[in-house]
N, C-alpha and C positions, 0 to 999 in steps of 0.2 A: 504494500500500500504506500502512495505518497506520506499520505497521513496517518499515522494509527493513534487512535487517542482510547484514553483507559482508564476509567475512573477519573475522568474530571470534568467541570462543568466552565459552561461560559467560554470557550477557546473559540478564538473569531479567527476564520480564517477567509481571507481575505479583505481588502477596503474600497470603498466608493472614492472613486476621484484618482485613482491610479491605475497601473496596469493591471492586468487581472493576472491571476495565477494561470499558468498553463499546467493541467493534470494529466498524462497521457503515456500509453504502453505500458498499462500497470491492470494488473489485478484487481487489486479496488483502485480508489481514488480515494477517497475516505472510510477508515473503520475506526467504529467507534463499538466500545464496551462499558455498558453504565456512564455512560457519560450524555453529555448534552454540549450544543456549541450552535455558533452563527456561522451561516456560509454564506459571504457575497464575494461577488466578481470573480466567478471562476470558469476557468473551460474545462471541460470536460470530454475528452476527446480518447477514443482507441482504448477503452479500457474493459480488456478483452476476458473470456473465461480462461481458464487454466483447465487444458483438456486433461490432465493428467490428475485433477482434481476430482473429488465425488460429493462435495459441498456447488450444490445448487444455485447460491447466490453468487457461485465466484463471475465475475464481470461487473460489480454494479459499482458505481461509481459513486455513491454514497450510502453506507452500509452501516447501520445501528441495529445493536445487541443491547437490550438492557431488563433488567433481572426488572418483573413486576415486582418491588417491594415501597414505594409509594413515597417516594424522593420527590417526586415534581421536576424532574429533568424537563430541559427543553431542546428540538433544532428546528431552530427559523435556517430555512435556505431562500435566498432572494429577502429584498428588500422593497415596502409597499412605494410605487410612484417611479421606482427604478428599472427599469425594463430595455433590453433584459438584464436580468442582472447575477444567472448565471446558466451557462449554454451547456447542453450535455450529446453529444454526436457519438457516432459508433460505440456503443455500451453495447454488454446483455442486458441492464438495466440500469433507470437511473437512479430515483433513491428508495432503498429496499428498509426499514425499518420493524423492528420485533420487539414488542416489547412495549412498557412504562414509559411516556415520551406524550409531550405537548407536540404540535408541531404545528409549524406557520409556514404556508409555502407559498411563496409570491415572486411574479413576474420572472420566472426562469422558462428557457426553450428548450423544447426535447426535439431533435432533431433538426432539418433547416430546412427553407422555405424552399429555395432553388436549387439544392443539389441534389431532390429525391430519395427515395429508399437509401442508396447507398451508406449516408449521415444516419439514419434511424436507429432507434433505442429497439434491438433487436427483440427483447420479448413483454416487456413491464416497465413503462415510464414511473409512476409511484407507485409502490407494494408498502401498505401498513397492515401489520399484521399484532393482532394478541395486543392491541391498545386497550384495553379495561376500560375505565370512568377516565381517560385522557380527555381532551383539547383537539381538534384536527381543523385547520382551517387552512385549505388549499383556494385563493385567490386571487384576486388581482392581476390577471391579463397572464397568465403562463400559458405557453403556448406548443401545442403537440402537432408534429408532424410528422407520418408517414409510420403510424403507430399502428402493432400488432394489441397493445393493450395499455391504456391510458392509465386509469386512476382504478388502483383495488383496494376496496379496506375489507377488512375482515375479520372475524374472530376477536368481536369485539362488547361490551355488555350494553346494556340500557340506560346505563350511566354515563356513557360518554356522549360528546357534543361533537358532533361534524356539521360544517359549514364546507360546500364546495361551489364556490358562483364564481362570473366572468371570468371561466377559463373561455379559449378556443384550439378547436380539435380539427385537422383538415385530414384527407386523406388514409383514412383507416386502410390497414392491409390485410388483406386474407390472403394467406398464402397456406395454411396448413390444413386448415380445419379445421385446428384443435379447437374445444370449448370454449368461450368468452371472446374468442380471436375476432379483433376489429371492436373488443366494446372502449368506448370513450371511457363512462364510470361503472365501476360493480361496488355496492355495498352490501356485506352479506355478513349477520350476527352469528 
């Protein structure tokens, strides 16, 4: 991973008004364990699975582990009014999170407008998974393109709060068949 981060909270990685980080040719791009953090201005580019791997999430380019024990962790990726403000291209996925986690996701691009398929987040742009009584507010103008599967939350209780508005979604791909392929959002308890 570029980044591994482990039991800590609050780590911002990257800043508005500068160059962005370049993340790329890496496994993850972000792993995080029990932790929480802000991610703006970042690209996210060529972060591929590990064929030699048998962990399913390897490719994603932002990737949170964290123990349901009721810390109040956060990750804001993107920043509201800043667009985009951070891009994610050639992934297996883009941010896959499990677990105990607020999260805020604003004005980031998953794949690109003009370069087609090729750029595209090869199977799952957001995967939230086993969020309890969390926070999920995916907003403010993010934008998906040439997506096999947009927005999944899941395995989640009655307690929790999702808000998911002004995204925009172009170009769904079917190419497999498999289940859910081509859906924009799945929410499923």
């Amino acid at each position: 991973a570029a980044f591994d981060l482990k039991n800590v909270e609050r780590v911002r990685i990257g800043v508005t008004g500068a160059a962005p980080n370049i993340i790329e040719n890496s496994t993850f791009g972000i792993k995080m364990e029990n932790s929480g953090a802000e991610v703006w201005n970042n690209e996210f580019d060529e972060i591929n699975n590990n064929i030699n791997s048998t962990f399913w999430a390897d490719g994603s380019a932002i990737l949170l582990m964290n123990d349901n024990n009721l810390l109040d962790r956060s990750l804001q990726v993107g920043l509201e009014g800043v667009n985009p403000s951070n891009t994610f291209t050639k992934a297996e996925f883009g941010i896959i999170g499990f677990g105990e986690c607020n999260y805020k996701i604003y004005n980031n691009r998953f794949g690109h407008a003009s370069n087609g398929p090729g750029d595209a987040i090869e199977n799952l742009c957001i995967g939230l998974i086993n969020t309890r009584v969390n926070s999920i507010d995916i907003d403010d103008h993010n934008l998906f393109y040439d997506y096999s599967q947009g927005i999944e939350i899941f395995d989640m209780n009655s307690g929790a709060s999702v808000s998911i508005t002004n995204n925009d979604f172009f170009n769904a791909r079917l190419t497999t068949g498999a289940n859910f392929e081509g859906t924009a959002i799945l929410v499923n308890s």
